[in-house]
C-alpha positions as CSV (number, residue, x, y, z in Angstrom):
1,X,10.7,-152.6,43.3
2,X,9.4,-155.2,45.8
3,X,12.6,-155.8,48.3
4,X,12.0,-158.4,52.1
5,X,9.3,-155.8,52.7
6,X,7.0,-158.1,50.8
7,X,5.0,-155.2,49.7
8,X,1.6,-156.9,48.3
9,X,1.7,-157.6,44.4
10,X,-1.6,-156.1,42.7
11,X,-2.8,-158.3,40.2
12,X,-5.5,-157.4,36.9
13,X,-8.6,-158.0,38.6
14,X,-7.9,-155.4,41.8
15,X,-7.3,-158.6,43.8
16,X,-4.0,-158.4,46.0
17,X,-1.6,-161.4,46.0
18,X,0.8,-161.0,48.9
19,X,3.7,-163.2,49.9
20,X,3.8,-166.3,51.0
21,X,2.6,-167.5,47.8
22,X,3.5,-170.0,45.1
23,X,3.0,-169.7,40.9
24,X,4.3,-173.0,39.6
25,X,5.2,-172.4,35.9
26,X,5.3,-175.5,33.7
27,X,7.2,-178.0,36.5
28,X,9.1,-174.7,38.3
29,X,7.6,-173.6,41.5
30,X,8.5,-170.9,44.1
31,X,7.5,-170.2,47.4
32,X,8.3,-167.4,50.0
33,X,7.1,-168.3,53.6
34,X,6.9,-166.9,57.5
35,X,10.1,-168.1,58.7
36,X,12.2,-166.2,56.4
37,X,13.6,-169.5,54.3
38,X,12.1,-169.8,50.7
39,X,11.9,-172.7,48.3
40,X,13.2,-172.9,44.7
41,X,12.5,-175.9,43.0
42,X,12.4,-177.7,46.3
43,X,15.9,-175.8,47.7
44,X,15.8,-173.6,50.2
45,X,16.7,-170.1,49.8
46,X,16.8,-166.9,51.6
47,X,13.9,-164.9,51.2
48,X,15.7,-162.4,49.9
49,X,16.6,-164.9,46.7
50,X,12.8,-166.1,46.6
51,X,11.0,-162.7,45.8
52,X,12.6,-161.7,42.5
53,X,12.0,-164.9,41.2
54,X,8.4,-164.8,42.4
55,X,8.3,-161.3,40.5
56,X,9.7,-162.7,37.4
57,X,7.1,-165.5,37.5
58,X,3.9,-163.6,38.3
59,X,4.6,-161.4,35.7
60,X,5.5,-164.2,33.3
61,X,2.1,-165.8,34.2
62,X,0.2,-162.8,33.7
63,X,2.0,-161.3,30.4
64,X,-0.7,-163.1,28.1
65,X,-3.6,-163.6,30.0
66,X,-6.2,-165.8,28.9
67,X,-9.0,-164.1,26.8
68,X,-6.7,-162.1,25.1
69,X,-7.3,-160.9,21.4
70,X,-4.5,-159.0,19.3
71,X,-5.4,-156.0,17.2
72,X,-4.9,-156.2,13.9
73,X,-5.5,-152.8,11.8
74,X,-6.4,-153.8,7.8
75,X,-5.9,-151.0,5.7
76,X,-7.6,-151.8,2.0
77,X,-9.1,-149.6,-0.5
78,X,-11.0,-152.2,-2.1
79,X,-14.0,-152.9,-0.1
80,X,-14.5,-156.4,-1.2
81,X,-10.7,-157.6,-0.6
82,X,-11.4,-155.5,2.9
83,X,-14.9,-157.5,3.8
84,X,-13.3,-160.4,3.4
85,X,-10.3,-160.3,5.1
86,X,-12.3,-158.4,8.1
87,X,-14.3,-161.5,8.3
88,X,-11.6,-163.7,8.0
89,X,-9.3,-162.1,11.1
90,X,-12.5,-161.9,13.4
91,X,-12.9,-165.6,13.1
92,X,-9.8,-166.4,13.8
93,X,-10.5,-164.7,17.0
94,X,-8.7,-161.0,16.2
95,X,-10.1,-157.7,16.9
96,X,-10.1,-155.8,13.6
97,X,-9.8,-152.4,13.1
98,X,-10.4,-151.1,8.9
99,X,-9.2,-148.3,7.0
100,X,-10.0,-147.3,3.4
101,X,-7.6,-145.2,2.6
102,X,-3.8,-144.2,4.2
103,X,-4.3,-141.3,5.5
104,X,-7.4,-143.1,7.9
105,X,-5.2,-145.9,8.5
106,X,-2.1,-143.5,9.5
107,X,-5.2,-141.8,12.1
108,X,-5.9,-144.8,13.4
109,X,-2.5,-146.2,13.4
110,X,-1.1,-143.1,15.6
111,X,-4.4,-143.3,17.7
112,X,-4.1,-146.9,19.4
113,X,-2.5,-149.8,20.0
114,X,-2.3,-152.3,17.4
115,X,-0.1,-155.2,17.3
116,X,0.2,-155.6,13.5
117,X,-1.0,-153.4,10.1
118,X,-2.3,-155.3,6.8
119,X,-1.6,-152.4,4.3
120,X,-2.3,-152.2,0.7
121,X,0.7,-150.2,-0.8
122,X,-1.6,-148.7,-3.9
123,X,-4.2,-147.1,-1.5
124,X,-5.3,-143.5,-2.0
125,X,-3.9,-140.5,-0.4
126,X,-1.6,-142.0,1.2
127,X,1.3,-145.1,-0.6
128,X,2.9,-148.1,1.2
129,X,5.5,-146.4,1.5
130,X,4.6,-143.0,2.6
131,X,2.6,-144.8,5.3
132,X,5.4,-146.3,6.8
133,X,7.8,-143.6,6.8
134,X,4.9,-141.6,8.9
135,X,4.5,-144.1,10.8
136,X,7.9,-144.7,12.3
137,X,8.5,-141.0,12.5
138,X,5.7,-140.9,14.8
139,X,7.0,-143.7,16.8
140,X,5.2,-146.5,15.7
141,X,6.4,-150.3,16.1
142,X,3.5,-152.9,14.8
143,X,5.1,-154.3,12.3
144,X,3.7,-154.1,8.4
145,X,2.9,-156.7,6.5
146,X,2.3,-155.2,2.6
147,X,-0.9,-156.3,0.4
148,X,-0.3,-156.3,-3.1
149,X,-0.4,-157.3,-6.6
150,X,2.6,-156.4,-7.8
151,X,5.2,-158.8,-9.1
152,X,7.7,-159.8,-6.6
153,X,10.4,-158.1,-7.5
154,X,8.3,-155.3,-7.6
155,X,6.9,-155.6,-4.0
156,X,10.3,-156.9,-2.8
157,X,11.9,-153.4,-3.3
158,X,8.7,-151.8,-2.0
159,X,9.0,-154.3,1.1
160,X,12.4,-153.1,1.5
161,X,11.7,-149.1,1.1
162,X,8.8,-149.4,4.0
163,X,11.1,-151.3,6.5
164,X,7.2,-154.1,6.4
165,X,7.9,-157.5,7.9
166,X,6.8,-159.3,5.2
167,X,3.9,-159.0,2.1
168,X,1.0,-160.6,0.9
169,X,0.3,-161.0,-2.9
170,X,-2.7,-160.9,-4.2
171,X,-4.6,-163.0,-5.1
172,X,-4.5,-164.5,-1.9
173,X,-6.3,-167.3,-0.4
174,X,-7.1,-167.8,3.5
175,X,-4.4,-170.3,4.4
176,X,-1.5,-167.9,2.6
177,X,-3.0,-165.1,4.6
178,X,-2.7,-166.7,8.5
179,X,0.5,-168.4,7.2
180,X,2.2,-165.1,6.9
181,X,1.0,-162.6,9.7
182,X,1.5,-165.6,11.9
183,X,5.4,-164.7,12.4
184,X,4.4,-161.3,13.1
185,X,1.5,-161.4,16.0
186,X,0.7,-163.4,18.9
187,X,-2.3,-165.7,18.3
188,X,-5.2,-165.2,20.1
189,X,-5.6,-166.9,23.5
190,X,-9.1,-168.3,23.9
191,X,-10.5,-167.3,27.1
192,X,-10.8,-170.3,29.9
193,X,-13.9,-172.3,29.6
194,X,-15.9,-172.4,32.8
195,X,-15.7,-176.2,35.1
196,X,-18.6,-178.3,35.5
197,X,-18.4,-177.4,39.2
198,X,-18.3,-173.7,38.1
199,X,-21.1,-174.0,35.5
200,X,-22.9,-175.5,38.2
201,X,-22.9,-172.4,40.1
């Protein structure tokens, strides 16, 4: 914890960021200086007030930093439905990561960090269901969004047994796809384009 010491704040790049300072978020700005008065909004404030609220922001600024591209693991025995939908997620800017079967997808699932899992509930070795029920038991928190071709009901009650977020019927087209993960994973933030000053060397 970062007290009136004003122990230096590290950020991403290795670059230290030490009070005074000022991150202005949306119209808010904060600012710590020398004298031991900080300003809030344009009030002053004891220094002591400032810093958490400089903490707060920095991390608030920082929390989604620009470039960023949530992982999206597809699990899909057929590799045609898998192609495409590989394909599809990439452009939209995701990193992808593809499974044939469950028992793969539960591998890879346990083995990093994704933010969200497309899962066909039919696939071999391993169901829908039996998937998530591993899953959680090993800790896992992406939420699941089903692929199938079932009837609704159908996949309603299998939606329900796996604890998923939400499911995809097949057939599915494009639109219905990025409609439905999009409650369910952050969307990709483009990274900054360079200035004409910076382009410019």
């Amino acid at each position: 914890m970062v007290g009136a010491s004003h122990r230096a704040l590290r950020s991403k790049t290795g670059r230290q960021v030490a009070p005074p300072t000022v991150r202005t978020v949306g119209r808010q700005a904060a600012s710590a200086s020398g004298d031991g008065i900080g300003r809030i909004n344009g009030q002053s404030q004891p220094v002591a007030a400032v810093i958490p609220t400089l903490l707060l922001r920095y991390v608030a600024v920082n929390a989604n930093p620009l470039g960023s591209r949530p992982t999206i693991l597809i699990a899909e025995d057929d590799p045609d439905t898998l192609a495409m939908l590989e394909d599809l997620l990439v452009d939209e800017g995701y990193d992808v990561v593809t499974a044939d079967d469950g028992r793969e997808a539960l591998r890879l699932a346990n083995s990093r960090p994704v933010d969200l899992i497309l899962l066909d509930h039919t696939m071999p070795h391993l169901s829908g269901v039996a998937f998530c029920t591993a899953y959680r038991e090993h800790g896992g928190q992406a939420p699941v969004v089903l692929i199938s071709a079932a009837s609704e009901p159908a996949i309603a009650d299998t939606v329900s047994a796996c604890g998923a977020a939400g499911y995809i019927p097949k057939p599915f087209d494009i639109d219905d796809v990025l409609t439905r993960i999009a409650p369910h994973v952050p969307p990709p933030t483009p990274p900054p384009h360079p200035s004409a000053d910076g382009a410019r060397g």
